[in-house]
N, C-alpha and C positions, 0 to 999 in steps of 0.2 A: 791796311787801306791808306794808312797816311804816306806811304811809299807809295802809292798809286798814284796819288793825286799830285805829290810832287811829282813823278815821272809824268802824267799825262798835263801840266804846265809847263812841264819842261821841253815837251817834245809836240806841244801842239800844234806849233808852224813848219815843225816836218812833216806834220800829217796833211797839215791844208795844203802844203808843196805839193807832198807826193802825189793827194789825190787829182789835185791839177793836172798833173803830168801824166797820172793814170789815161785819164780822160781825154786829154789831148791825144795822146797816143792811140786809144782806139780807133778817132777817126780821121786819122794824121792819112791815110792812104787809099780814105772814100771819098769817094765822090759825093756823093750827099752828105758828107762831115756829119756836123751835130743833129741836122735832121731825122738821122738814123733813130735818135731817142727820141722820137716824139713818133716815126712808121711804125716800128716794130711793136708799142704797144697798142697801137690805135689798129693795127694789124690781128695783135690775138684776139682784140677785143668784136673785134669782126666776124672775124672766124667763131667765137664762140655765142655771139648773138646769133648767126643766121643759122649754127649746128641747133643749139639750145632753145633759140626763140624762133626759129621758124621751123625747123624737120621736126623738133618735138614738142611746138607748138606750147612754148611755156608763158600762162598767162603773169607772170608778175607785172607790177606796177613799174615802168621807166625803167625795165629792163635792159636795156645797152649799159645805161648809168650803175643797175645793179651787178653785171657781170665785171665793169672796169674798175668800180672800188672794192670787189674781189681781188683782181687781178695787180692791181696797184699792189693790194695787202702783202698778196702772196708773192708776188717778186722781190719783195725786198727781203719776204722773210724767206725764201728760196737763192736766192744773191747770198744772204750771206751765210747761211747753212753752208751750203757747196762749194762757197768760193773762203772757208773758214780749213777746208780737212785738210789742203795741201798748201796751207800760206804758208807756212814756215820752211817747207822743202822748196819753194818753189823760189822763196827768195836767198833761196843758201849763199849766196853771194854775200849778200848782206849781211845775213846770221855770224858767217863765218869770219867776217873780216871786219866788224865793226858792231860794238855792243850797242845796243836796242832793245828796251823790255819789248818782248815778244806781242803783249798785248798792244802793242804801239801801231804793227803792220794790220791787224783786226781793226783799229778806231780810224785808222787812216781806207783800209776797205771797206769800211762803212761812210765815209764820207760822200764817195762814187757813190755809193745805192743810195743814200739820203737824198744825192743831186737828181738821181734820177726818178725816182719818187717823187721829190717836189714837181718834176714836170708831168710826173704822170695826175698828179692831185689837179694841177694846173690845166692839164686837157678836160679831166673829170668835172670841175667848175665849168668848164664850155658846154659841153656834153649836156651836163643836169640844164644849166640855163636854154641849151638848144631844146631839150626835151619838155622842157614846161616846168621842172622842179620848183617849188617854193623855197628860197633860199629864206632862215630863220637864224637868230640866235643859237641855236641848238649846234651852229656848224661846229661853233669854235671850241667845243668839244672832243674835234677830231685831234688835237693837238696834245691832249693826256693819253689818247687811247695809242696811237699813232709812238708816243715817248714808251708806253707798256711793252709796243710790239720792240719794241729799239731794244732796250732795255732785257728783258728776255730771250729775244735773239742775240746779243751780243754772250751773254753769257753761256748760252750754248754752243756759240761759235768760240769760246776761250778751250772750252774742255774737248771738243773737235779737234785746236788747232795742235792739243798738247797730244792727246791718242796718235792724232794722224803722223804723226813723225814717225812712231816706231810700227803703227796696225797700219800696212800696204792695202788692205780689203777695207780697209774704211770709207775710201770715196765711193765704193761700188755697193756699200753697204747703203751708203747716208743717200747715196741718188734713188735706190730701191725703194727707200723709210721715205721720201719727201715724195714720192712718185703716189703711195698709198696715204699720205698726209692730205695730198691736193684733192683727189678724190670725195676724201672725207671731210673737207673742209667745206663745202657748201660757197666753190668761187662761182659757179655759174647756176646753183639753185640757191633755193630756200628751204633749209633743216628744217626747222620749226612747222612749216607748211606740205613738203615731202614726206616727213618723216615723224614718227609719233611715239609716246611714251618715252620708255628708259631711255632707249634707243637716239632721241633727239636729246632728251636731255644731257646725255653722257657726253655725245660730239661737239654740243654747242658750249658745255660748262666743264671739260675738261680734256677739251683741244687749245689751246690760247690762242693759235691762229685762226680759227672757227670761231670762237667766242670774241676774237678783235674785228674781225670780219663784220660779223653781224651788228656789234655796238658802231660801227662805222659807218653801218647803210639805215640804224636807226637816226644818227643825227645829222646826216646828211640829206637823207634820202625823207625818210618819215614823220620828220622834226620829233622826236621825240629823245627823253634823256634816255643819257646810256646808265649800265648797270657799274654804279658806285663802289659798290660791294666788291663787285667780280674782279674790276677793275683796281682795287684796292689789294684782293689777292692777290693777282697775278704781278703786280708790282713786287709788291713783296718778295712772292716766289724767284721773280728775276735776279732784284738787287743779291737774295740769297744764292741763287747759283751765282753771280756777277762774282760775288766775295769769294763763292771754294774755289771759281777760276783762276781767279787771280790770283790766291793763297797756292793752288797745283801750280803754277806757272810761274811763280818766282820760285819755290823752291827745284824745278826741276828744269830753267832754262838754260842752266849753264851745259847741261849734258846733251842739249839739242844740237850745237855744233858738232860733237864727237859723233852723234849718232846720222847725221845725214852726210 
């Protein structure tokens, strides 16, 4: 880990560079430039209020607010799942002609989805205030839970990025797993209230994006604290895959250039 931490002070204004440029780049050839980030999700979240709250008639409480900090949740942990299996092939260029801990193209792709997350939190704050929410102490809670989901996704996005170089089926695999994740993850219901016994309990306390989810529209949404505990786990659990990732990936990045 202490090579880690030297590498990622080493390289951490290549990462703010890059993700810059990332960024740039997407909307360097539209017409509505940065706007895009602020349509598209104010867009699903639409879509998924009038499916979910008006055809089937779902009573939750400030329900637009509750499908978008689903939706918030699960983009970002969907961003980089997906955009984690082919970052090494995709940047061969780079791999191939100039050393870079591997882990470096991940913390620089999470930068982009951080950016874009912060505005989608950004519209959410509008949103809850348009709707009536009680805005409490309780928010700035979102900031541990929000670092859990970072944190655990990034570590699944290390051992992704290491598979994906040599397993070809691995993108077709991880979009198949994240397509059945969203489903169960309770972004545009409510588990707890849906659904009852084992059955809730399993989704809600051992999905982590189910379980970030839900701590997210209690302190935003409910004023109420989140779960300390759980929260404390799943930290845990992340920083410990974070370490095997890093641990597979330095010992096996020199062989990524021969292989793609």
């Amino acid at each position: 880990m202490k090579k880690f931490f030297h590498n990622l002070k080493k390289y951490f204004k290549y990462s703010i560079y890059s993700a810059k440029a990332e960024l740039k780049s997407e909307v360097a050839d539209s017409y509505l430039n940065w706007l895009w980030w602020i349509i598209e999700p104010v867009c699903f979240m639409l879509i998924y209020t009038f499916v979910f709250g008006v055809v089937f008639k779902n009573s939750e409480a400030y329900f637009a607010s509750f499908v978008f900090i689903g939706l918030t949740a699960w983009e970002f942990f969907n961003r980089m799942i997906s955009g984690s299996v082919k970052l090494i092939t995709n940047n061969r260029d780079l791999v191939t002609k100039v050393y870079i801990p591997k882990y470096i193209l991940l913390l620089s792709k999470s930068f982009t989805y951080i950016f874009k997350t912060g505005i989608s939190i950004i519209i959410t704050f509008i949103l809850m205030a348009f709707q009536g929410v009680h805005f409490t102490w309780h928010i700035a809670f979102l900031i541990p839970i929000l670092l859990v989901i970072y944190v655990f996704t990034f570590g699944i996005g290390l051992f992704l990025m290491h598979f994906g170089v040599t397993f070809n089926d691995l993108a077709n695999l991880t979009n198949i797993g994240l397509r059945m994740v969203f489903y169960v993850s309770g972004v545009f219901y409510n588990i707890s209230k849906r659904l009852s016994g084992n059955l809730a309990h399993i989704l809600l306390n051992y999905n982590p994006i189910a379980f970030c989810m839900n701590e997210l529209r209690k302190v935003m949404i409910y004023n109420e604290l989140p779960n300390f505990l759980g929260l404390g786990i799943w930290f845990v659990v992340g920083i410990l895959i974070c370490m095997l990732g890093i641990s597979t990936i330095h010992k096996n990045e020199n062989s990524y250039a021969k292989v793609i």
